[in-house]
C-alpha positions in Angstrom: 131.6 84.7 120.8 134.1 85.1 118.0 135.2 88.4 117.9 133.6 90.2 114.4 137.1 91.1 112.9 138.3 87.7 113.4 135.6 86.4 111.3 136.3 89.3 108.6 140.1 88.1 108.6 138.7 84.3 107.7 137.9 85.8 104.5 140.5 84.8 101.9 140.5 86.8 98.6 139.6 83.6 96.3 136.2 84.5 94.4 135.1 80.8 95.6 135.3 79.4 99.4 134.0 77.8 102.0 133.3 79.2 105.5 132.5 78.0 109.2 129.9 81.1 110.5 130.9 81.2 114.1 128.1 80.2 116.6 127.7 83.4 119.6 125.9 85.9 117.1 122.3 84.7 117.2 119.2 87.1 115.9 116.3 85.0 116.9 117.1 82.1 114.8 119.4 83.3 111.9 122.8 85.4 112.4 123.4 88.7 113.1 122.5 90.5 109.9 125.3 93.0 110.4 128.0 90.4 110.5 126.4 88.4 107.4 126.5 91.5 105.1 130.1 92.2 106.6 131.0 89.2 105.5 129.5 89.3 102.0 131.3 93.0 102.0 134.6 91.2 103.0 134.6 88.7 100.0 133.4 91.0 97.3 135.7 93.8 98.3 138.8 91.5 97.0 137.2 91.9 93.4 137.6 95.4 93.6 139.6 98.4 92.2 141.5 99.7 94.7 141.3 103.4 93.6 137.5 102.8 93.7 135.5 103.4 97.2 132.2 101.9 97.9 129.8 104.2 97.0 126.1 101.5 97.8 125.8 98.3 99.1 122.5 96.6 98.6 121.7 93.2 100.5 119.1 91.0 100.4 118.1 88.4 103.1 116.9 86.0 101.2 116.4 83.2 103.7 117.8 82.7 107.3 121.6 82.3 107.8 122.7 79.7 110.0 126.3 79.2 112.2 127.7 76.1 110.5 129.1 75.9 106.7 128.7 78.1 104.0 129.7 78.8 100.2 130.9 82.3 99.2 130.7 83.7 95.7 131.6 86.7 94.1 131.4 87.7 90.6 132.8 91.0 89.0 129.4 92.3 86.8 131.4 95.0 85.7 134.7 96.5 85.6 134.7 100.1 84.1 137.4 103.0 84.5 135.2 104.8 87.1 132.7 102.2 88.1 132.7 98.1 89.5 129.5 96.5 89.8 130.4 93.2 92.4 127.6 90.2 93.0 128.2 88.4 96.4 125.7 85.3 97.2 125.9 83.4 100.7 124.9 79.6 99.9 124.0 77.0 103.1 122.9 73.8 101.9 122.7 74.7 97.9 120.4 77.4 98.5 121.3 81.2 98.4 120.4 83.1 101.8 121.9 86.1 101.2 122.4 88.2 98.0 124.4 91.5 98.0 125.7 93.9 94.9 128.4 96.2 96.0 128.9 99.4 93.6 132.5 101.2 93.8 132.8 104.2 92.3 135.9 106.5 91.5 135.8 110.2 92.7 135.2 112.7 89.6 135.6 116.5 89.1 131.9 118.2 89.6 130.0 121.2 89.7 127.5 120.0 92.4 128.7 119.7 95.7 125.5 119.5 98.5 127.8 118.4 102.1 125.9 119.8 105.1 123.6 117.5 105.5 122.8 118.5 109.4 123.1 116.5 112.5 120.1 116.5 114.7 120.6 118.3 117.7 120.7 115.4 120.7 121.9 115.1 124.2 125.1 113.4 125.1 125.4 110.1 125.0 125.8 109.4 128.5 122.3 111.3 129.3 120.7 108.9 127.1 119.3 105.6 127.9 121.0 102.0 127.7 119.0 99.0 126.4 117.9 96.9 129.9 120.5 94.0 129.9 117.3 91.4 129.5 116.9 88.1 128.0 114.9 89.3 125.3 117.8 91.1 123.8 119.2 89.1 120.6 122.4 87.3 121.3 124.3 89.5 119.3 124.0 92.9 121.3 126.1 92.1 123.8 128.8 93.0 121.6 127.7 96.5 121.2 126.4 99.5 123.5 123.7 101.4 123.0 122.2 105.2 123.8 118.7 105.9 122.9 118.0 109.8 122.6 115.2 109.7 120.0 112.3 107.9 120.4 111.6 105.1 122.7 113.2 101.9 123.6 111.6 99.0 121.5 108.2 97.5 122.6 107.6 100.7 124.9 104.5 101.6 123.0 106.1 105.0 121.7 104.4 105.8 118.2 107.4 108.8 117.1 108.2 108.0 113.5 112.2 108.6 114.7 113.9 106.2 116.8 117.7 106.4 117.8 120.6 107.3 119.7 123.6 106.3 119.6 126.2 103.0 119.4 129.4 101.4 119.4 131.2 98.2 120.0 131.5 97.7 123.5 135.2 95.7 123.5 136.2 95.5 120.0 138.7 99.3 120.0 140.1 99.2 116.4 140.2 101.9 113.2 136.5 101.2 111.9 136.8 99.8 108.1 133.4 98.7 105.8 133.1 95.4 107.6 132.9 96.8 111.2 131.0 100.3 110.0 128.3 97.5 108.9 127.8 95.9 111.9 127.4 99.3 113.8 124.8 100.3 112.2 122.8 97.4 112.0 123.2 96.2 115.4 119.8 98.9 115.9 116.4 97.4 116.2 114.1 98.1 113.5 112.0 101.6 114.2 109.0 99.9 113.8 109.4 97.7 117.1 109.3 100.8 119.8 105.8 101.2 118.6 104.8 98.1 120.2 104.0 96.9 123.7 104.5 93.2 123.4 107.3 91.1 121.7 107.2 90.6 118.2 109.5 89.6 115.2 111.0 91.2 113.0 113.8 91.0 110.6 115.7 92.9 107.6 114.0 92.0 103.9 116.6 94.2 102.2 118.7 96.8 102.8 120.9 99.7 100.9 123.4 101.5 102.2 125.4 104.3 100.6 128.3 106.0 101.8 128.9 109.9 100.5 132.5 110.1 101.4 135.6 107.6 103.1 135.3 106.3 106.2 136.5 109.2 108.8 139.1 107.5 111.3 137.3 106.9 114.3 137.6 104.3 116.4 134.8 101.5 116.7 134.4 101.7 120.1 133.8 105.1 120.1 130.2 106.8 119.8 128.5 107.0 116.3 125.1 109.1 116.1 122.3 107.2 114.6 119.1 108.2 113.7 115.7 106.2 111.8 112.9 107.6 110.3 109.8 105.8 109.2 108.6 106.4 106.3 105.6 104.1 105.9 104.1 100.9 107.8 101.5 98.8 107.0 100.2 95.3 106.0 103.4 94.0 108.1 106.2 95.9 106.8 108.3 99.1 107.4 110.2 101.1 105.2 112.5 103.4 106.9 115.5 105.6 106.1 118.9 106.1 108.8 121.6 109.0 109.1 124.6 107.9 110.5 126.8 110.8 111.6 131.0 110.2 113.1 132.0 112.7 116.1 132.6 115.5 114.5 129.1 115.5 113.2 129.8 114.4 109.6 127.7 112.4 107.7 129.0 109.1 107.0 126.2 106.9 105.6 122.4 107.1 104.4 121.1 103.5 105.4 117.4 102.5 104.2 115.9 99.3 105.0 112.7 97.3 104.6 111.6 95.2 107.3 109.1 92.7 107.8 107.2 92.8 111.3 104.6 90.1 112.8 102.5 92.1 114.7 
């Protein structure tokens, strides 16, 4: 398994290149979505103002991404004196699958100012409980460790709408940037799957993430709180809303997602 910054530092700044997706960070049969929308992160970031810091990211998976070769794009939509609108597409074999737009926003002088967004009360992360070191864990996770303290673990048959704990890389010990922040809090299982008993699918149609302020500097292999709510299920998909709080129980990012389930 490549190790996720070295794949990050692959990424050369031109708005058009090729890249080999390293093999080792399987999710069922596509890659690890965390480490795909790093990479588109990685690639549009070059195109953007450096006094500007992401404000949104919005990806969609538009088909499965495969180890092997693959086309980046990035195109600047927009360039204004307080906002840049980035497109980033992923191409394997003249198709596109994976589509992101990345909005960077300057800061600006305001009247509102709404910053205690709580962090959930929660036991420690050591009282929580570890995902089972089974075969039924996606290739990926082994790069990560996990603490669940809300909810239940996936396919336990616990129907809470919240589902969470806490993560972080298990090896990689580095200051966190985008590209690594990204892989954090994706590395969690949809919400959805603790409410089932048997194995299922499932997999990431879109998702938006926004970050309210700079990245705090913490390290990624130290704990970051996590916490999902669902808001709706049915007809075999999930839409669900995350907090994502550092360890001095700041927010740090509002993730929402829509999943697609087969069961």
């Amino acid at each position: 398994m490549e190790a996720f910054d070295q794949v990050l530092q692959r990424i050369t700044s031109a708005a058009e290149q090729a890249i080999e997706l390293p093999a080792g960070w399987g999710q069922g049969r596509a890659l690890f979505g965390g480490l795909t929308a790093a990479i588109a992160w990685q690639h549009g970031h070059a195109g953007a103002d450096p006094d500007q810091q992401l404000r949104a990211m919005t990806v969609s998976f538009v088909a499965p991404v495969l180890a092997g070769q693959a086309s980046l794009s990035r195109r600047v939509l927009r360039k204004g004196k307080n906002v840049t609108q980035i497109a980033v597409e992923i191409v394997q074999h003249d198709e596109v699958v994976l589509a992101a737009l990345l909005t960077y926003g300057a800061a600006r002088v305001s009247q509102i100012r709404v910053t205690d967004t709580p962090e959930p009360k929660s036991v420690e992360p050591d009282a929580g409980t570890p995902f089972p070191p089974a075969k039924v864990l996606p290739e990926f996770a082994r790069a990560f460790d996990y603490s669940v303290t809300v909810g239940g673990l996936p396919f336990s048959g616990n129907t809470s709408r919240e589902f969470g704990g806490f993560m972080r890389f298990s090896e990689l010990s580095q200051p966190v940037t985008i590209g690594t922040f990204l892989g954090l809090v994706d590395a969690w299982p949809p919400a959805l799957l603790q409410h089932l008993t048997e194995l299922a699918p499932a997999s990431s149609l879109t998702w938006t993430i926004e970050f309210p302020s700079q990245l705090p500097q913490q390290l990624t292999n130290e704990w970051w709180h996590y916490v999902a709510t669902i808001d709706y299920a049915a007809d075999g998909y999930g839409h669900t809303h995350a907090h994502v709080w550092d360890k001095q129980g700041q927010l740090v990012a509002i993730s929402r997602q829509t999943v697609t389930v087969f069961a």
